[in-house]
N, C-alpha and C positions, 0 to 999 in steps of 0.2 A: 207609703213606704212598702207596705206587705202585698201590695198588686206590684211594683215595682223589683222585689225580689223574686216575686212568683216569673214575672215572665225574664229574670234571667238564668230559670233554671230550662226555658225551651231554648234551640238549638237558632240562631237566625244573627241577623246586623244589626245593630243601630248605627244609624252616620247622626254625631252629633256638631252642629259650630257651634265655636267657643266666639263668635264676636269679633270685632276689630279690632280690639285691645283693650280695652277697659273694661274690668272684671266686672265691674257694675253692670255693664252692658250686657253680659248673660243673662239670658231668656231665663222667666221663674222653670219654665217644663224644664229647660237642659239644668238649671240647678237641681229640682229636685232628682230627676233622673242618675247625677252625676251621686245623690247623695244616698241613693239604694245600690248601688254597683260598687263593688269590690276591687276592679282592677280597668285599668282606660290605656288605650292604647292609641298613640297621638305619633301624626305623619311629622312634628315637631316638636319640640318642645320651645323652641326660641318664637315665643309667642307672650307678649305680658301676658295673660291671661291664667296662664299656667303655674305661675307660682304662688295663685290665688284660688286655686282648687281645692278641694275638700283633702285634710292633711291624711282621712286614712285610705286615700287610694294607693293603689299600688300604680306607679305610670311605667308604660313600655312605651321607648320611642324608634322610630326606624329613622334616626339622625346618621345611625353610623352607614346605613347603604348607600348615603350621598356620598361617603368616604369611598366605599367602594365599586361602584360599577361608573361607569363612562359618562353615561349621560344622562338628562331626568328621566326618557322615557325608561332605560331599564329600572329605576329607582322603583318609580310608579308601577311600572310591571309589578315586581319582587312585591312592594306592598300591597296592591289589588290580593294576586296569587296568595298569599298569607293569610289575607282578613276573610276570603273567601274559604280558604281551610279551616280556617278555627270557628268559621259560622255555619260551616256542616256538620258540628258535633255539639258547640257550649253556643252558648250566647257569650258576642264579642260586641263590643262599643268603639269605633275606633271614631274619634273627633280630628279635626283640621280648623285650622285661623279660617275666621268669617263664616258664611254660609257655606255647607254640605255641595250646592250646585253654583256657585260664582266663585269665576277664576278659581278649580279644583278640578283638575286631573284623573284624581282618582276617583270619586264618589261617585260620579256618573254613572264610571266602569262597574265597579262594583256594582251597584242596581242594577247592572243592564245583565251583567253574568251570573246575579242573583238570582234572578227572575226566571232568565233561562234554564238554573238549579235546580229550581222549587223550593231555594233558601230565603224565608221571610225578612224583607228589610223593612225597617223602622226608621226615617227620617226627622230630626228633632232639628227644626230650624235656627238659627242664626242670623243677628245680624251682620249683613256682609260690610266690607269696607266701603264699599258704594255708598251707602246712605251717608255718614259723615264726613265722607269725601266731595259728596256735591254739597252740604253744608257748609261744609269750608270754603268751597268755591264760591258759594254763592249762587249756583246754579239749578236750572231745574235739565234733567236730561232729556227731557220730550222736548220735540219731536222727533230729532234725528242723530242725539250723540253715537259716536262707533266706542264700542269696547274693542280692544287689541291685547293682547300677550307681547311684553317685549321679547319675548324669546323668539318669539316668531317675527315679529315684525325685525328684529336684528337679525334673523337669516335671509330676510328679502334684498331686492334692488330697489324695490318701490314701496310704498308705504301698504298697498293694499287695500286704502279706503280714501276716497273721495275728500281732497281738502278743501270741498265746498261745505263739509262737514264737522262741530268738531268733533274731537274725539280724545278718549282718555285709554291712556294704553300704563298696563299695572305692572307691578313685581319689574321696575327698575330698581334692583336689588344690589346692584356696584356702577363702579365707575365704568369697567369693560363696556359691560351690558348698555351702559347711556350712552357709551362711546359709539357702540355699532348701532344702537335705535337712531342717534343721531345722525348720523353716515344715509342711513337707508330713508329718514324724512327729507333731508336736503335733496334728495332727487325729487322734489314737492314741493317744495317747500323754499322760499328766501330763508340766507343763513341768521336776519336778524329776526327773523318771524319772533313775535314773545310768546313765552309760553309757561307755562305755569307746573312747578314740581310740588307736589303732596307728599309730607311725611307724615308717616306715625297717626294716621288720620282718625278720630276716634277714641287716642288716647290725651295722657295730659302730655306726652311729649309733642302733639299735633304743631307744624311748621308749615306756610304756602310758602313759596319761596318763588318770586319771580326772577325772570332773567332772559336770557335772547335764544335763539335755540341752539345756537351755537354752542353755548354755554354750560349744554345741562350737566357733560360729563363731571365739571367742576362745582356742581350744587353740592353744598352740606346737609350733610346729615342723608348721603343717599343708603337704601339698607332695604330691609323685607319688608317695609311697609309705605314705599315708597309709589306714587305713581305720576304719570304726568298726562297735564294736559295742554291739551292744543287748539287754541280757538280756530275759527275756519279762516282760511285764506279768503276765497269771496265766494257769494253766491252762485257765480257762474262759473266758475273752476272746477267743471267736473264734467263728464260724457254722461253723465244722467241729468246735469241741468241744462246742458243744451240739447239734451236728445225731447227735455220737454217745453225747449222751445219751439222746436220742430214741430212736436205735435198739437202744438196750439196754431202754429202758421196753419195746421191743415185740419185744425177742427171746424167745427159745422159754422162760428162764427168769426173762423178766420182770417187769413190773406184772401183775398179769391181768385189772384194769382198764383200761387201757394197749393192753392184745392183745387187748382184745374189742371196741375201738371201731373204725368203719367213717368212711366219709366222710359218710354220711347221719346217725351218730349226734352226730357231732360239728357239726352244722349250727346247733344251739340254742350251741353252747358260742363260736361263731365269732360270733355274733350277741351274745353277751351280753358279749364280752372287746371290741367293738369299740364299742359303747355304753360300756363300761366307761370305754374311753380315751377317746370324746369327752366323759364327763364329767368325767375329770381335764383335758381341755382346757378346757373351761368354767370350773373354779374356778382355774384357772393354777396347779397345785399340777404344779410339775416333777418333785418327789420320786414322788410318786403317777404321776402320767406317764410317768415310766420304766419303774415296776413294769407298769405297763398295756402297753406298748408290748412289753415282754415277754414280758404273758402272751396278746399278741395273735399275737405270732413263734411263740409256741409252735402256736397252731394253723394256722400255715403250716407250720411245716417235718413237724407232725404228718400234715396231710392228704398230705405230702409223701413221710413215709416208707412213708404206707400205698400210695399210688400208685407207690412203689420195690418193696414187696412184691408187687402185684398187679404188676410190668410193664407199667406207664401211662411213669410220667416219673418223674424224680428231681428235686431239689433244684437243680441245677447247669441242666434242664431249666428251670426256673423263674427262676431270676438269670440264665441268658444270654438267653430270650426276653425279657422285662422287660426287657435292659440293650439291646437289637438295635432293641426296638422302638423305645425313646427316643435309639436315636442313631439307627433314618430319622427320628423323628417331629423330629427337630433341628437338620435339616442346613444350619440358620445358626451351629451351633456347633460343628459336626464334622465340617463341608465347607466348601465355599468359597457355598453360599447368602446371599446378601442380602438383610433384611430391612428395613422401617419400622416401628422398635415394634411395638409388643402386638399393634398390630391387624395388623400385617404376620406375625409367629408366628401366632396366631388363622388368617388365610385360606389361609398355608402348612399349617397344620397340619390344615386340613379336607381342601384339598386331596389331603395326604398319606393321610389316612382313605380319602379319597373312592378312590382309588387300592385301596389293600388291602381295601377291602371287594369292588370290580370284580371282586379276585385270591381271594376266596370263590366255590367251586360250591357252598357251601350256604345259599339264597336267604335262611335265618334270618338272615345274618351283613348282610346287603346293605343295608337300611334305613340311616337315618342315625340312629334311633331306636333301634335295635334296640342300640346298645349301654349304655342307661341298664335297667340291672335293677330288674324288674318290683317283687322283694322289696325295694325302695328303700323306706322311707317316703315317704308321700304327697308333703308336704312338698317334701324332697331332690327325690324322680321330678319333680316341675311344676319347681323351679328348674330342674333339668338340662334337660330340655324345654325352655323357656324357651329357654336360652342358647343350645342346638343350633340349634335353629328361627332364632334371631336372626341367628348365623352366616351362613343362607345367606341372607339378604334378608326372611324369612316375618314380616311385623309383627301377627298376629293376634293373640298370647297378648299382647303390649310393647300394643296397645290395650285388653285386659281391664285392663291394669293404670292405666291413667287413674283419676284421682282422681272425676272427675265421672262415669265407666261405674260404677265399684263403688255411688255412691250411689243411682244407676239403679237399678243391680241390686236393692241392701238395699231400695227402694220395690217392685219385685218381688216378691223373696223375700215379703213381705208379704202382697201379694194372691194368691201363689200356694198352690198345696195339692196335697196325693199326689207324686205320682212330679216332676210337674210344681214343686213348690217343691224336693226335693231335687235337680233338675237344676239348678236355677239357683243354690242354696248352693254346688254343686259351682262351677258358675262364679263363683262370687265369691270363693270360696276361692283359685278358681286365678288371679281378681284378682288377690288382696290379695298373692299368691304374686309375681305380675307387679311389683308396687307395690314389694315389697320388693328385687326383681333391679334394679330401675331405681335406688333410692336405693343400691345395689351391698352389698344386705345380705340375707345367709345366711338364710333364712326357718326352715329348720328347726332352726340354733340360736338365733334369736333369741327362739324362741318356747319351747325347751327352759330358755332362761336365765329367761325369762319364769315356765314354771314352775319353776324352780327358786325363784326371788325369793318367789312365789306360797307357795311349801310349807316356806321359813323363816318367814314371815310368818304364818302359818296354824298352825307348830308351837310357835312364842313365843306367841301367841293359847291353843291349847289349852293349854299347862305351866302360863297364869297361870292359867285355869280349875280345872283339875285342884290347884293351887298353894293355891288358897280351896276345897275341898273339891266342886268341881261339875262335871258332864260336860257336856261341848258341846250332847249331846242334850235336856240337864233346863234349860236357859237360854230365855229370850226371844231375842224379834230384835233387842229393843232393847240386852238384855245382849249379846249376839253382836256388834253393831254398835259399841259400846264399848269390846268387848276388840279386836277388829279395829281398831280406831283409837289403842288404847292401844297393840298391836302395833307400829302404823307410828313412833309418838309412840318407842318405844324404838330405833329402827331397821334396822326390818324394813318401811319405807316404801314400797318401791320398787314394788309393786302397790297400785295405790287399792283400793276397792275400796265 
């Protein structure tokens, strides 16, 4: 007791936890400590714990600042700012529910602005709610559980951790708060996933509470000592367990098709899985879409692991440039920028280009052209052109695409010959190219859909052929033109012809 009064007459912090909630649970050091100090100063008091304290303390609580400022972080501020003034003059003890450093806000801060003071802090551990909480479960949390904040995790779109993992996300404190945790896992998550809600964990109020996850907002007994958990969706549900699939395809005892491809070999294969998927776009086949979308990841994270083996870039290399660049290119969504509509994003966002190109020394990058690829289909290359060009004021392609220029041209293309009539197909092309960005339509699927329509239509045509014993090639025109119309008559219409 008499070493414990001595040093609350030097000037510094103690962070004490008070435990999960069951007084018993207080560590002997924070009892005795709790029982040479005259005055305790608690970020709550709505903690069991607390009404089982030593009766001649004096308690200060900062309960009422949750009444008044906005939101936790100023809370947390105001009390950090406070504990840190009264520990550069007396000795102050301020305690919080469970351990000093899990799921606590403030204790951190405080040691960290402590330190950079030269105000002594003293740490008196706690048990956190974690340990009775995987009790309950039943659980060990090695190797891989995520801890989460429902506050945080309910201002996301996505959950933010891998549901090939599980995870246990705390201080589901109200229905609100379950209600937007919930909101933001079902982007993850099936709505029946089960999952498991912890109350009181630690004391003798302690509840698991199963249910669907749908469900949670309507769990009992939701409150400050509430948390939940989530078993993993599957193994493979996650861009880090297939990214180490990937790298066992290409370790030393792996594929050996796999380990012998380069970034140039795989070039054919990137081109043919992204074709792939814009034709499961075209026939709106979701199912197929998926598989495509798949097998187009796969030669991302492939070129990816081989640019890991060479010391190029990694994976993580890839998703944070990609995620940096669309939050500047965005900063009416994740700054305080002000925009009018489309066209207001659109002139921001040239803008924005026009900037990072400036921040290129390699004059390739500089162009405003220069980032539509060459290897684009015709097609694609003129739309994006097109649209570039249009952005900054340039109306010269937007006039090819006039209805009364292209018929121009087509009397042209007529009288022309040699080099001189291919130049000007080429211009009409990049009309008709024009023609299609104006009516606000994709020129290179529409004419993909086109042939598609074209090559059902022409394979119903040949089956009836082949059907009555004859090859397309041994037919008239006039038989050709018959079954072609007989084609359309069953409905496969959609190209005359």
């Amino acid at each position: 007791m008499t070493e414990n009064h001595r040093s609350t007459i030097q000037p510094g912090i103690t962070l004490l936890g008070l435990g999960p909630g069951d007084p018993t649970a207080l560590t002997r050091r924070a009892w005795d400590w709790l029982a040479g100090i005259d005055k305790l100063y608690l970020r709550t008091v709505h903690h069991p714990t607390v009404t089982s304290l030593p009766a001649h303390l004096t308690l200060v609580s900062f309960d009422d600042l949750y009444e008044s400022h906005d939101d936790f972080e100023d809370v947390y501020e105001a009390i950090i700012e406070e504990i840190l003034a009264l520990g550069k003059t007396a000795s102050v003890t301020y305690a919080v529910p469970g351990h000093p450093f899990v799921a606590e806000a403030t204790c951190p801060e405080i040691a960290r602005r402590a330190a950079a003071a030269g105000i002594p802090v003293v740490v008196i551990d706690g048990l956190s709610f974690l340990e009775p909480t995987f009790r309950a479960l039943h659980i060990d949390p090695f190797p891989d559980l995520v801890l989460a904040d429902a506050i945080q995790v309910s201002q996301r779109q996505t959950p933010g951790f891998p549901p090939s993992t599980p995870a246990l996300i705390a201080q589901i404190y109200d229905r609100d708060v379950a209600a937007e945790v919930k909101l933001t896992l079902m982007a993850a998550y099936p709505d029946e996933h089960p999952v498991r809600l912890v109350h009181a964990a630690g004391t003798d109020d302690e509840v698991v509470e199963d249910l669907p996850l749908y469900a949670i907002d309507q769990g009992q007994g939701l409150g400050l000592l509430s948390s939940l958990y989530i078993p993993p969706l599957s193994p493979g549900a996650s861009l880090e367990a297939f990214q180490e699939v990937i790298a066992r395809l290409r370790a030393p005892d792996g594929c050996p098709w796999d380990r012998e491809q380069t970034h140039l070999s795989l070039r054919p294969f990137l081109l043919e899985e992204a074709y792939e998927t814009l034709d499961a776009l075209d026939r709106e086949d979701m199912d197929d879409l998926a598989e495509e979308l798949g097998d187009l990841l796969l030669q991302i994270v492939l070129h990816s692991q081989i640019a890991t083996e060479e010391g190029d870039f990694n994976i993580h290399h890839v998703l944070e440039g990609i995620g940096l660049k669309l939050i500047r290119r965005h900063p009416h969504v994740f700054s305080e920028v002000e925009v009018a509509g489309v066209d207001g994003v659109i002139r921001n966002w040239e803008q924005i280009k026009a900037e990072e190109r400036q921040g290129h020394s390699d004059d390739t990058h500089n162009g405003l052209l220069n980032g539509v690829p060459a290897a684009l289909p015709a097609l694609s290359q003129a739309q994006q052109i097109i649209e570039r060009v249009r952005r900054v004021g340039f109306k010269h392609l937007a006039v090819l695409g006039d209805p009364q220029v292209i018929r121009d041209m087509l009397d042209t293309v007529e009288d022309a010959e040699g080099e001189a009539q291919k130049q000007v197909l080429g211009e009409l092309l990049l009309g008709v190219t024009g023609l299609a960005y104006k009516a606000d339509i994709d020129a290179e699927s529409a004419l993909r859909v086109a042939l598609t329509r074209f090559r059902t239509r022409f394979g119903a045509m040949e089956a009836s052929a082949l059907a009555s014993g004859r090859a397309l090639m041994d037919l008239s025109a006039e038989d050709l033109d018959r079954l072609w119309q007989t084609a359309g008559d069953s409905g496969h219409n959609e190209v005359d012809g």
